[in-house]
C-alpha positions, 0 to 999 in steps of 0.5 A: 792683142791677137788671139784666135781669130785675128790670127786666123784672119790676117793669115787667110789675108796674106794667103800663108799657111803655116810652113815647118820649113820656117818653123812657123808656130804662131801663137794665139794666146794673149796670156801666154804674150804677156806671161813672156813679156813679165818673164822678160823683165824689160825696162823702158829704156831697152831695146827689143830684138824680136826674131820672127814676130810673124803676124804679130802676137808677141810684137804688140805686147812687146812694144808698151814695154819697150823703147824700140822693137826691132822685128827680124823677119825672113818671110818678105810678106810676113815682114811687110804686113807687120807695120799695118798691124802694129798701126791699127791695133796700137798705133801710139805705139806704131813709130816704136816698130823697127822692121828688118826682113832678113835671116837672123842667122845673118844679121850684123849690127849693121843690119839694124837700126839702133844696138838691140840690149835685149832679145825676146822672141819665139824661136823656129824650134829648128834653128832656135840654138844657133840663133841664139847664139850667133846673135851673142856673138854678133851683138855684143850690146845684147844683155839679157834675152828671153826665148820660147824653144822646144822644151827639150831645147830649153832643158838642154840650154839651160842644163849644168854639168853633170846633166844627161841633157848638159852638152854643147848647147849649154856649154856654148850659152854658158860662155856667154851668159848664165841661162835658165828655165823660165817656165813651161807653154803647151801646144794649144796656144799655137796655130797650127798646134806643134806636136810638142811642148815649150819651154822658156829659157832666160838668160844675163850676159856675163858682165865682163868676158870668161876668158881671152882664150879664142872663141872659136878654139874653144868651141871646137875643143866643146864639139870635140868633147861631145862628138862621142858622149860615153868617150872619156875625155882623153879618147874625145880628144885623141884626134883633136891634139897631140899629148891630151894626157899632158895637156890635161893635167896641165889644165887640172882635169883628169882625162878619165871624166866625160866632157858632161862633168866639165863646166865652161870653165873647165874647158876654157881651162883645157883651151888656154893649154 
């Protein structure tokens, strides 16, 4: 495992510093690896998509506690050094590594070695969501996941209906998996310290598909509901398609709540009229 020093060592090594454009936040803490780890609920059997190990922590607690690890890493010297690490802290575990150097918002299945079944990793707090996201849509042999985020990005992926925090986020996760918190990670196992806290949110993929209704309709439709947040849901609309009262009430809502009050279903609801 990694902790102050060795972190500290292998980033003097590579000459890197730390950059907020990368959201590079690298954890130090073994405890709080292997509290993700327990929280991610991995089987032998699974195999780990880690989205910026970085130089490491979190790769060597994954990898005892899984079939493969596959490691996507935008940073080109980042990604090279990640296989020397792995083979001289745990090399019985070395062949289980998988290194891919790419920009997780653009990986593909092809991009990969084998179809990943979970995702466990700490997220750049500046694209953690959209990560996630694309990622479900674009594998759709992801089941379950576990993410370290912003704790107020946690909150917000994980809020229900109702919540001043519920929007697009939870909406958006929620149609594909049903999320929640997982617990909480202060700032001082990071290097370098980032100025808030963290939050863990775990998530299932829905056994089988909400609806048939298009994906991306629906999404719109979801923005469209909160572009404006104390707009009812007839004034968000209005711009979005013609005869929204009608509409409405076709879909069993009335115009007169806020997209915040309206579950996944609800809207899917609105989107197959």
């Amino acid at each position: 495992m990694l902790g102050p020093a060795e972190v500290r060592r292998l980033a003097a090594e590579l000459n890197i510093r730390p950059t907020k454009k990368l959201g590079q936040n690298f954890v130090h803490d073994p405890n709080t690896v292997r509290k993700i780890v327990a929280a991610a609920d991995l089987t032998e059997e699974d195999v780990v998509l880690e989205v910026g190990p970085g130089l490491g922590s979190l790769t060597l607690a994954l990898l005892p506690n899984a079939a493969k690890v596959i490691a996507v890493e935008i940073d080109p010297p980042l990604a090279q050094r990640l296989p020397q690490t792995v083979q001289e802290l745990d090399p019985g575990n070395a062949d289980k590594l998988h290194v891919v150097l790419k920009d997780a918002l653009k990986v593909t299945q092809e991009d990969l070695p084998a179809p990943p079944t979970a995702i466990v990793a700490n997220l750049p707090y500046n694209v953690a969501v959209p990560v996630v996201l694309h990622l479900l849509a674009e594998l759709p042999s992801l089941q379950k996941g576990l993410v370290m985020v912003q704790a107020e990005v946690a909150d917000r992926m994980a809020a229900k209906p109702g919540s001043k925090i519920y929007g697009v986020p939870s909406v958006k996760l929620a149609w594909y998996a049903d999320a929640k918190k997982a617990g909480s990670i202060g700032k001082n196992v990071f290097w370098p310290a980032p100025n808030v806290d963290s939050g863990l949110v775990s998530f299932q993929r829905h056994e089988s598909p909400l609806s048939t209704v298009d994906r991306k309709k629906l999404f719109r439709l979801v923005d469209a509901a909160f572009a404006q947040r104390r707009k009812t849901l007839r004034a968000a609309l209005k711009g979005h398609t013609e005869n929204v009262d009608e509409l409405l009430e076709k879909a069993g809502i009335d115009p007169q709540v806020r997209g915040e009050q309206l579950t996944v279903i609800d809207f899917i609801r609105i989107a197959e009229v």
